[in-house]
C-alpha positions in Angstrom: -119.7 -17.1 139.7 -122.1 -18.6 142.1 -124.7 -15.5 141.8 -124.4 -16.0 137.5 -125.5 -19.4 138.3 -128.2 -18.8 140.3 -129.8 -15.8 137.9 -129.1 -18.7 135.3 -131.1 -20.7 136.9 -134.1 -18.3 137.4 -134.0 -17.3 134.2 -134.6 -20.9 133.2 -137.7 -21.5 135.8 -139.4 -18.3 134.4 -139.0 -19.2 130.8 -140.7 -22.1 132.3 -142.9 -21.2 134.2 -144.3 -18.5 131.4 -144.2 -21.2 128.8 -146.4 -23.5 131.0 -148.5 -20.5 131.5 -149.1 -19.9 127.5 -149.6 -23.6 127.0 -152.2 -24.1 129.3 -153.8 -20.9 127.9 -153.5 -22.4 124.4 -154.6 -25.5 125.3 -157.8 -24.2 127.5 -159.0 -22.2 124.0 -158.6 -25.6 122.1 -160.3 -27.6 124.4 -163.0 -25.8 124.9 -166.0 -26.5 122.3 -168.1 -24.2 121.6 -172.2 -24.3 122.0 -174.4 -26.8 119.7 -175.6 -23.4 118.2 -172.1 -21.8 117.3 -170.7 -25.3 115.5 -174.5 -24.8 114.0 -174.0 -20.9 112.7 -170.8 -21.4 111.8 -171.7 -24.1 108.9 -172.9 -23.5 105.5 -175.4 -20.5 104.9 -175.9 -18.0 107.7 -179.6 -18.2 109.0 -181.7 -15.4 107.6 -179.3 -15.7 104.0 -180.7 -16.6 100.8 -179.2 -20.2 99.6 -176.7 -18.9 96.8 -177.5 -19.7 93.0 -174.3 -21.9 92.5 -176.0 -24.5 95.2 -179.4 -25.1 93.3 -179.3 -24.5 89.7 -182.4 -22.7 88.3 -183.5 -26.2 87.1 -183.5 -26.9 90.3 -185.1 -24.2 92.3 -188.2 -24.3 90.1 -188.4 -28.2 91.0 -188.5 -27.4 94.3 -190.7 -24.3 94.8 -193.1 -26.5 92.2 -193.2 -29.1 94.8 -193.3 -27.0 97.6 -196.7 -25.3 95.6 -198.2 -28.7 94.9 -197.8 -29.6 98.2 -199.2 -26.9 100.0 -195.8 -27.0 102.0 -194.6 -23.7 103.6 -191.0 -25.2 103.3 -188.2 -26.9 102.0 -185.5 -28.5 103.2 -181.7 -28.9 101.6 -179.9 -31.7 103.8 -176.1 -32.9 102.8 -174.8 -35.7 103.4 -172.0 -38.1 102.8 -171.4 -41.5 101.7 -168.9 -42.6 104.6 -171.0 -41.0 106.9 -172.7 -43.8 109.2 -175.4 -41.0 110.5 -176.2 -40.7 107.0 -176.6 -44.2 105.8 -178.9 -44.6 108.6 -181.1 -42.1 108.1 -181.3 -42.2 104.5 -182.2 -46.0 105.1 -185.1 -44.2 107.4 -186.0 -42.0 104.6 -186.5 -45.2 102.2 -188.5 -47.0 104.8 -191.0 -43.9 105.3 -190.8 -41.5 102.0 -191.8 -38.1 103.2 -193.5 -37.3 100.0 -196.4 -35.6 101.8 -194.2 -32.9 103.4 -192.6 -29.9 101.9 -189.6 -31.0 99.1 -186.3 -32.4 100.0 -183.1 -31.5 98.0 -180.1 -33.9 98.9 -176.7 -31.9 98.0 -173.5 -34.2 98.6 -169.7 -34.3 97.5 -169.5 -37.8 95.9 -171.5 -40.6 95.4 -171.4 -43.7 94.0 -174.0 -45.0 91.3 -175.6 -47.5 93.9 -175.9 -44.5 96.7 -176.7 -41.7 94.4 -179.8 -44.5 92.9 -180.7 -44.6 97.0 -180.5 -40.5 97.2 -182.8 -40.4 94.2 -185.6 -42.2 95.4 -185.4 -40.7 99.0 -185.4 -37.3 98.0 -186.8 -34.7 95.3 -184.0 -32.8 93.7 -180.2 -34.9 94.0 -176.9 -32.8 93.6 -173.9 -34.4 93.7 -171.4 -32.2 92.9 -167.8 -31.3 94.7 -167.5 -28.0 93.8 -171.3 -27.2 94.8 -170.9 -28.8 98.5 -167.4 -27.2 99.1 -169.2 -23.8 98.2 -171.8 -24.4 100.4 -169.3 -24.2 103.7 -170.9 -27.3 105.0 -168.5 -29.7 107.0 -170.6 -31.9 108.8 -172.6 -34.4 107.9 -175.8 -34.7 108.1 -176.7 -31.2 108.1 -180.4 -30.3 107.7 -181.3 -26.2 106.6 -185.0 -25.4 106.7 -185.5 -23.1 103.8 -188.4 -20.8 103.3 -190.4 -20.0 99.7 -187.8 -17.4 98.7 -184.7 -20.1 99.5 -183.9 -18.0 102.6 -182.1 -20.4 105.4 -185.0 -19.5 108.2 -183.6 -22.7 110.7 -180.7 -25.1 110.4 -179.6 -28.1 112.4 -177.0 -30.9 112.2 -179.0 -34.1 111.8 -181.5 -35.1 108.9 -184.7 -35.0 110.7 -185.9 -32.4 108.8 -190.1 -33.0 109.2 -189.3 -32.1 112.8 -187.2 -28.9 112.6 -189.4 -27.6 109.8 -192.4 -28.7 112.5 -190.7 -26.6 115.6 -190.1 -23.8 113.0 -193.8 -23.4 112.0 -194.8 -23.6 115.6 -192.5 -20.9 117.0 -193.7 -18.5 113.6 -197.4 -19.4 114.4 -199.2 -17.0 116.3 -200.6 -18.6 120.1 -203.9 -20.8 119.3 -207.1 -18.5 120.2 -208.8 -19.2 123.3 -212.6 -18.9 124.5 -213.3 -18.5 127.8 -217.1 -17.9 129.1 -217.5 -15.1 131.3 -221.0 -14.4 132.4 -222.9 -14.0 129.8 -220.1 -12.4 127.2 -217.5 -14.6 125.8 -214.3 -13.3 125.6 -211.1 -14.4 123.8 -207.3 -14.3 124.7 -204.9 -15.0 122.7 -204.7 -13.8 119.0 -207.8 -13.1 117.4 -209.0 -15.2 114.0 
């Protein structure tokens, strides 16, 4: 009777001991959050995509790559964001105190808006969707989320935030080839870097 008891007893302890074992295990995979970058490929379009149709009508598109022509812009940018959002209230309030008219167009795509925030959207940005359907296809869960698109709609950087000038700025530097440079030697100059 006494040796029953005792296997009983171990038995217990390793059910224990292995369900302590998986728990921790389970728990170690949730805690641990991914890089910036994953949580940044993982929403909306993958980088290197084209934007699909069904999240800028044709309408749309032509608005933007008209802009983007009288602009001289060699980007665009599609940002979403969300009413309840406080990241977004405060940078569309940016966006009203310093329109970026001058820079390459701006389409705003969010789920729901009311009349008075929707009437804030439209003069912040260029092209306004606010459509449930259209956001939900779009695989975008956070808010604000910026994608740097280029002349064909193709996602070429993305980044969650609103400051879109500066990602489409860091963009066009790293696709820029290095600035030419002179150097005197003697009585030749000679250049390093690319060549103009």
């Amino acid at each position: 009777m006494e040796l029953v008891n005792e296997a009983a007893q171990w038995s217990v302890m390793l059910f224990l001991v292995i369900f302590v074992v998986g728990l921790t295990r389970q728990l170690g995979h949730f805690l641990v959050a991914s890089s910036p970058r994953e949580k940044v490929e993982a929403e909306g379009p993958t980088t290197g995509s084209v934007v699909a149709e069904s999240l800028l009508t044709d309408l749309e598109r032509r608005r933007m790559t008209d802009l983007r022509e009288a602009r001289q812009a060699d980007w665009m940018a599609i940002v979403a964001l969300s009413e309840d959002c406080t990241g977004c209230q405060e940078l569309l309030a940016v966006w009203e105190e310093q329109p970026a008219r001058g820079t390459g167009p701006l389409a705003v795509i969010c789920r729901r808006a009311t009349g008075a925030f929707q009437r804030r959207l439209e003069r912040a940005a260029d092209v306004v969707v606010v459509d449930e359907k259209r956001f939900d296809r779009a695989l975008i869960g956070i808010t604000p989320f910026t994608m740097i698109l280029d002349e064909e709609f193709r996602v070429v950087e993305k980044e969650i935030g609103g400051h879109f000038e500066a990602l489409a700025k860091r963009r066009l530097q790293a696709d820029a080839p290095p600035e030419l440079e002179v150097i005197a030697v003697g009585d030749r100059n000679r250049s390093r870097g690319a060549t103009v």
